[in-house]
C-alpha positions as CSV (number, residue, x, y, z in Angstrom):
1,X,-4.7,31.9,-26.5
2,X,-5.0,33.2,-22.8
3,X,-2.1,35.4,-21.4
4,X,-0.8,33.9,-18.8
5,X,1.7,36.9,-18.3
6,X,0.9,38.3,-14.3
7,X,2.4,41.5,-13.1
8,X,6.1,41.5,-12.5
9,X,5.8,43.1,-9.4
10,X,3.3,40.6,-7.9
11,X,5.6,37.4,-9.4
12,X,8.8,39.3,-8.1
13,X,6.6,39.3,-4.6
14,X,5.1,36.0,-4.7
15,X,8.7,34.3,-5.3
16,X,10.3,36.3,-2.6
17,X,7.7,35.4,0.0
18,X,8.0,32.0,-0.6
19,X,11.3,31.6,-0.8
20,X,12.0,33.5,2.4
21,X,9.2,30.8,4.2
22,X,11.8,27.9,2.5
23,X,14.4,29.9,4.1
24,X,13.5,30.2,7.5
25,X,11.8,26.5,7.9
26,X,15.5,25.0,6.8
27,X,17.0,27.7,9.1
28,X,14.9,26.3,12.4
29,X,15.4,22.7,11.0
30,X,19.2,23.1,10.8
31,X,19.2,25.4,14.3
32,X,16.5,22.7,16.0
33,X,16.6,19.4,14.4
34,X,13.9,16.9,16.3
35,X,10.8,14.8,15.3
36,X,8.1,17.4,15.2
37,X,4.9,16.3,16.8
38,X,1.8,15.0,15.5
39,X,0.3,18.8,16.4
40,X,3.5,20.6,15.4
41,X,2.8,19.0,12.1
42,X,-0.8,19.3,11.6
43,X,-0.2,23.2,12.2
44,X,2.3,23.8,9.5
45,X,0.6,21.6,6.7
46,X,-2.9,23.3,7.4
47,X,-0.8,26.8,7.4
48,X,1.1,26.0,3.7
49,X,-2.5,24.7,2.5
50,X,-4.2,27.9,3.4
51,X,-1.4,30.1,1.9
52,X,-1.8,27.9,-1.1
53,X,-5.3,28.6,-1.4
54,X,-4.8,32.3,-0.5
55,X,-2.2,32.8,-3.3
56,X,-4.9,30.6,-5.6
57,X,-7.0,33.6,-4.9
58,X,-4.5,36.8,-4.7
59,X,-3.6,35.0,-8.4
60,X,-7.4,35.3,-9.5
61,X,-7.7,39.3,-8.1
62,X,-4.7,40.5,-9.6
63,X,-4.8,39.0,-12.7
64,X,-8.7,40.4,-13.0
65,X,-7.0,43.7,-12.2
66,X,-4.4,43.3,-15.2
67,X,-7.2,42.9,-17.4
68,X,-6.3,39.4,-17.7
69,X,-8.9,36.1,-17.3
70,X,-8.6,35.8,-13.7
71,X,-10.3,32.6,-13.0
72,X,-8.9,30.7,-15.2
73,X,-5.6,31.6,-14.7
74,X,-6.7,30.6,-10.7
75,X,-8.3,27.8,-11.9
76,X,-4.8,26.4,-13.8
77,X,-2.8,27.2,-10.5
78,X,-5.3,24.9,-8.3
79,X,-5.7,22.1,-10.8
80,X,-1.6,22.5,-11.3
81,X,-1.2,22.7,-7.1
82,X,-3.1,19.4,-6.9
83,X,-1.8,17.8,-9.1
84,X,1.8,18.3,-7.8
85,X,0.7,17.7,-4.2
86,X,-0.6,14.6,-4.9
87,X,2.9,13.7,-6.9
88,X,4.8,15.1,-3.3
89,X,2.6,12.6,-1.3
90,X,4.0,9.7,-4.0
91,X,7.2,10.9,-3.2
92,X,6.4,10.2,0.9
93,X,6.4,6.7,0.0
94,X,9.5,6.0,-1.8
95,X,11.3,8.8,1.2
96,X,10.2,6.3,3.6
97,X,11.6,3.3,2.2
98,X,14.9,5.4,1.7
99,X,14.8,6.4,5.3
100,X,14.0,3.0,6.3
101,X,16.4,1.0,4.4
102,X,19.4,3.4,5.5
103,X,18.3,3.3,9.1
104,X,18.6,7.2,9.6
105,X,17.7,8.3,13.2
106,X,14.4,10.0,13.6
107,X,16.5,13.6,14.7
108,X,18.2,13.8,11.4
109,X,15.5,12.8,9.6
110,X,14.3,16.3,9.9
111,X,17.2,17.7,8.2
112,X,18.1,15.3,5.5
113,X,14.2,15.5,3.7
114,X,14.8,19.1,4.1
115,X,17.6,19.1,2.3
116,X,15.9,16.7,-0.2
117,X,13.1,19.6,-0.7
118,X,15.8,22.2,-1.7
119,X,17.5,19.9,-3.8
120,X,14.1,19.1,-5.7
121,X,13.3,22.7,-6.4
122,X,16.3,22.9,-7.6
123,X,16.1,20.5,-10.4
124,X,13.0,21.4,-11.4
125,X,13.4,24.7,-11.7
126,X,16.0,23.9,-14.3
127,X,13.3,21.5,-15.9
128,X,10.6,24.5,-16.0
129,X,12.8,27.3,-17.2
130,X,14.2,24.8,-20.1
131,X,10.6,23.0,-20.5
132,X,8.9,26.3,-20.8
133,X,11.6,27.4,-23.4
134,X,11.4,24.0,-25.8
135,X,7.5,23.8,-25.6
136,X,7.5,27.3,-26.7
137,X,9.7,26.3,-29.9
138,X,8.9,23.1,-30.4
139,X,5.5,22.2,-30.1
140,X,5.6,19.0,-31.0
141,X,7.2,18.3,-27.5
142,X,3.4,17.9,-26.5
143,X,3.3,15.0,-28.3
144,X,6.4,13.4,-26.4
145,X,5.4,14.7,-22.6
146,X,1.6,13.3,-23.0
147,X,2.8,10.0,-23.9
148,X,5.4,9.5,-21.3
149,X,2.9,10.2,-19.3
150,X,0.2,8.1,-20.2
151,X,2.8,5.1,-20.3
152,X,3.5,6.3,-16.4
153,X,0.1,6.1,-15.3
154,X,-0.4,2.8,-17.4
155,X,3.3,1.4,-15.1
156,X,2.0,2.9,-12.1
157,X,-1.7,1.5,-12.7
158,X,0.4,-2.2,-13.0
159,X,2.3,-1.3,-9.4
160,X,5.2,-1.8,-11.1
161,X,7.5,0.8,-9.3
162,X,9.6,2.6,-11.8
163,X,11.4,4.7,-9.3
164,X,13.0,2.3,-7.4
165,X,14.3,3.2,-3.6
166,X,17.6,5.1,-4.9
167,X,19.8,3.2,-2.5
168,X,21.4,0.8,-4.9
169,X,21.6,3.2,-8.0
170,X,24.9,4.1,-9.8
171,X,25.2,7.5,-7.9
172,X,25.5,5.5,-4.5
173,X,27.4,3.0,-5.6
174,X,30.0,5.8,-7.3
175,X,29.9,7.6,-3.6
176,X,30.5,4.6,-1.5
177,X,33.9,4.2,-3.6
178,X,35.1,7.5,-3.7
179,X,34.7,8.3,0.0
180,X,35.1,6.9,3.2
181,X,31.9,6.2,4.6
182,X,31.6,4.9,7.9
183,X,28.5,2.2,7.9
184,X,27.2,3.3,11.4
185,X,25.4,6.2,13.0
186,X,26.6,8.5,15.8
187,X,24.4,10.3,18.2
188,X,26.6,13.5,18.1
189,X,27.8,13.2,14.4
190,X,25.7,14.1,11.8
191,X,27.7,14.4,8.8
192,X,31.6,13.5,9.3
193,X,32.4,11.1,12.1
194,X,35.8,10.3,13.7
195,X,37.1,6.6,14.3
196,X,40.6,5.5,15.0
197,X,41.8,9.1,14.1
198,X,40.6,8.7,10.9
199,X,37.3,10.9,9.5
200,X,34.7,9.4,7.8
201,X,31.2,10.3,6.3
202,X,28.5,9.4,7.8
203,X,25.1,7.7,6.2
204,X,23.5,10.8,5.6
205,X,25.9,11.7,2.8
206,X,24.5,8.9,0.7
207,X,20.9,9.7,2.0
208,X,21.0,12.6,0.7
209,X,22.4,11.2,-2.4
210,X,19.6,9.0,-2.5
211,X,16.8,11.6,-2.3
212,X,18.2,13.6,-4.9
213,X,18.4,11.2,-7.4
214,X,14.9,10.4,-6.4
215,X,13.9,14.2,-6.9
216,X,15.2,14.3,-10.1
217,X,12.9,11.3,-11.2
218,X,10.3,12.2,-9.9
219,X,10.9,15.5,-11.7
220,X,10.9,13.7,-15.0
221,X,7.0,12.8,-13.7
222,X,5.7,16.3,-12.0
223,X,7.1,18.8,-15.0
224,X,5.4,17.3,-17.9
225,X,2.5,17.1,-15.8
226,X,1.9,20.6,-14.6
227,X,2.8,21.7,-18.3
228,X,-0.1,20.0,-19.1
229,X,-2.2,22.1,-17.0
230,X,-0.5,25.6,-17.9
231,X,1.8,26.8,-19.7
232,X,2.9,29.9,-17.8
233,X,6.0,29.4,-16.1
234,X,5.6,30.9,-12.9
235,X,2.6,29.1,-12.3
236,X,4.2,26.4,-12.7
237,X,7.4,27.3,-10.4
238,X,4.5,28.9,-8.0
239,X,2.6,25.3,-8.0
240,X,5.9,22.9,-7.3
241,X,7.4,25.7,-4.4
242,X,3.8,25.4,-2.7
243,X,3.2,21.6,-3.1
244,X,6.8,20.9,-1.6
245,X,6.2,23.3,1.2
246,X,4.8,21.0,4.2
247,X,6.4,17.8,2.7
248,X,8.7,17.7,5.6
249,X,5.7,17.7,8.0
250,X,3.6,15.3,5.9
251,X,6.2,12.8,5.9
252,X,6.0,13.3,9.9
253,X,2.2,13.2,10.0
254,X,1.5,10.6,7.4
255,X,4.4,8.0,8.4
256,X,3.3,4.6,8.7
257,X,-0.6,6.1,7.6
258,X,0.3,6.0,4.2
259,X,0.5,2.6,3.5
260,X,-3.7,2.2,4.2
261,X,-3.7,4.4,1.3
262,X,-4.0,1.5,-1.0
263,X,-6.0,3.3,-4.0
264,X,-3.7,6.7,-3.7
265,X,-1.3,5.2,-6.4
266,X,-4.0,4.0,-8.8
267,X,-5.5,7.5,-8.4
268,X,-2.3,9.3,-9.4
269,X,-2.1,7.3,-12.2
270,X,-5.4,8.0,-13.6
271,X,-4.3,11.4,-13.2
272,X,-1.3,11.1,-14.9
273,X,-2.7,9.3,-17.8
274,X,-5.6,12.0,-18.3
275,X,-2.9,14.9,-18.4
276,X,-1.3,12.8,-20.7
277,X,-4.0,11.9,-22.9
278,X,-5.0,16.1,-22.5
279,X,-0.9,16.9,-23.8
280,X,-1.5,14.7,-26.6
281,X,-4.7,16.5,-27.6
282,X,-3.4,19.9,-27.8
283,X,-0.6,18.9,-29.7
284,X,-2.9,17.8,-31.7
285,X,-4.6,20.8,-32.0
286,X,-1.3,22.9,-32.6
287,X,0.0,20.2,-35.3
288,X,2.7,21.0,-37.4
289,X,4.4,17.6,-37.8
290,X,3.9,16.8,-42.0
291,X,3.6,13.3,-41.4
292,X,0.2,13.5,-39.4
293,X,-2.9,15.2,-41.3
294,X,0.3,16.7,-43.8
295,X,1.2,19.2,-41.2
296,X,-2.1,20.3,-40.2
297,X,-4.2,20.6,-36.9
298,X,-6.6,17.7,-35.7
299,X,-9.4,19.2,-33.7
300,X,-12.0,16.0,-34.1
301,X,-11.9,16.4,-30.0
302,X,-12.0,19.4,-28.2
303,X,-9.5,20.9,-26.1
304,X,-10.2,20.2,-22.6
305,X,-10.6,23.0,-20.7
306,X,-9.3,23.7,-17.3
307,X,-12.0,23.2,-15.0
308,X,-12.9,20.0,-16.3
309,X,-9.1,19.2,-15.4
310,X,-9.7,20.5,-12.1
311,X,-13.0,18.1,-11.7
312,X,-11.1,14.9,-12.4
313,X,-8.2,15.6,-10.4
314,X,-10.4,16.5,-7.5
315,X,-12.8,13.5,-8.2
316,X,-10.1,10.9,-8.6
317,X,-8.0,12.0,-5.5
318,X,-11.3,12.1,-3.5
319,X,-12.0,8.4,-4.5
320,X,-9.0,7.3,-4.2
321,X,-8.7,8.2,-0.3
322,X,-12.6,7.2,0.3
323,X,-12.0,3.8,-1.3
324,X,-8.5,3.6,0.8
325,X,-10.3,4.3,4.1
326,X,-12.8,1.6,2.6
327,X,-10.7,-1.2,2.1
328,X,-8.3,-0.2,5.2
329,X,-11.8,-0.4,7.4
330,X,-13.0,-4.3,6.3
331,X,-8.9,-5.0,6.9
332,X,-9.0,-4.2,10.4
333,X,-12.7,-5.4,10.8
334,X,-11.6,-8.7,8.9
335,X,-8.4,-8.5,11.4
336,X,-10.2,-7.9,15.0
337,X,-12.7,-11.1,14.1
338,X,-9.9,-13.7,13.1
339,X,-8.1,-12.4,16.6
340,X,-11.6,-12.7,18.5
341,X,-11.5,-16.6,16.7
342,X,-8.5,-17.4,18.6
């Protein structure tokens, strides 16, 4: 079994680095809060992309110097980075219904996915450093993850949406009871608002509320999925820090966009389902459950290995966007000649 086990002094590094970027973009967002521009945006996403894909490589050098197996160990952080960037683009979609349905003004929009982001990496932090300790006693886990995942990407494959916005669940409804929360905005008050000499909370306390629960769902999607990728904690950490790093932006960029990626859904669940089905097949291979084959390993299929992940992931997300652009092209064609009819 590869040793997924990377210098403590480059992890130690790696971490730090990243979490000071985090730092400093919720820093200026807190200090500067306003609807970055289309350029402002396009800037920061291509910069967190290219620092993804120089870690990807820093991860293949060093671990070559360790003496370890460099690519693939680079090869399991870019299939696992994919993979959870294409899960943080999901998330855009249900974030924009959220802000939508809440009416939250475009200035504090800034702030409250922000928020959202650090709140995420919070929960699944906790879900890797527990995941990583139960898979590593309890093999049979494998077993569980690839089939929750599998009957995700069949749900999402059906556009059934399993998520839901957030703003109706039992955390909001517990908040709107317990505090005062005032039903309007105010252009000077973000969080706590003052009406007839009485304080209230504003929205964005139950916005934020909203995207948490949200993250935490969605974590209960993204960990299983990168475990089925690698194994190695801090890749995993590594992969979910980087793919949430420009989410703020892509929101911003992609807004109203991402509904004319029809196919993106589909394509994430074909991913989904494939990790799953790949979860299920090294459990297989690492048997030890007495009721199947009396407690012995199944290897009629091979494992797959990690470049073959990284093909389909790559192939499916490319499809899915050329067959969006596609179907979004005959729309507006179909859409300019009934206007030219009347």
């Amino acid at each position: 079994m590869i040793d997924h086990t990377l210098p403590a002094w480059f992890e130690i590094t790696a971490l730090s680095v990243m979490g000071a970027i985090l730092l400093f973009d919720l820093f200026m967002v807190v200090r500067r809060p306003h609807v970055p521009s289309t350029r402002e945006s396009a800037l920061w996403i291509s910069f967190y992309v290219g620092l993804s894909i120089v870690f990807g490589i820093l991860i293949i050098n060093v671990a070559n110097d360790a003496g370890l197996n460099g690519t693939e160990l680079g090869l399991q952080f870019f299939a696992g980075w994919l993979t959870e960037y294409s899960l943080s683009v999901d998330n855009i979609f249900v974030f924009l219904i959220i802000m939508a349905q809440f009416r939250v003004p475009r200035k504090m929009q800034q702030e409250l996915l922000m928020l959202g982001i650090v709140l995420a990496l919070v929960f699944r932090g906790i879900f890797i450093i527990v995941g990583a300790q139960l898979l590593e006693s309890y093999s049979w886990l494998f077993y569980i993850f690839g089939a929750y995942l599998i009957w995700v990407g069949i749900q999402q494959m059906r556009e059934k949406d399993e998520h839901g916005s957030g703003e109706d669940n039992f955390v909001i409804a517990w908040l709107k009871k317990v505090l005062r929360v005032h039903p309007e905005w105010r252009d000077d008050d973000r969080w706590r608002v003052m009406v007839n000499g009485q304080k209230f909370f504003t929205p964005a306390i139950l916005v934020l509320a909203s995207l948490g629960t949200i993250d935490l769902i969605f974590a209960l999607d993204s960990i299983p999925a990168i475990f089925g990728i690698t194994t190695s904690p801090f890749l995993v950490f590594a992969c979910n820090i980087l793919a949430l790093m420009g989410l703020r932006q892509l929101y911003f960029l992609l807004g109203d966009l991402i509904d004319r990626l029809h196919f993106l859904g589909h394509g994430i669940a074909i991913i989904l389902a494939f990790i799953g089905f790949k979860l299920v097949n090294h459990a297989l291979h690492k048997n030890e459950l007495s009721f199947i084959n009396n407690g012995e390993p199944i290897k009629i299929i091979p494992e797959i290995p990690t470049w073959l992940s990284l093909t389909v992931i790559v192939t499916t997300l490319t499809g899915a966007v050329i067959f969006s652009l596609i179907r979004t092209k005959r729309e507006l064609a179909a859409a300019e000649k009934d206007s030219a009819k009347h």
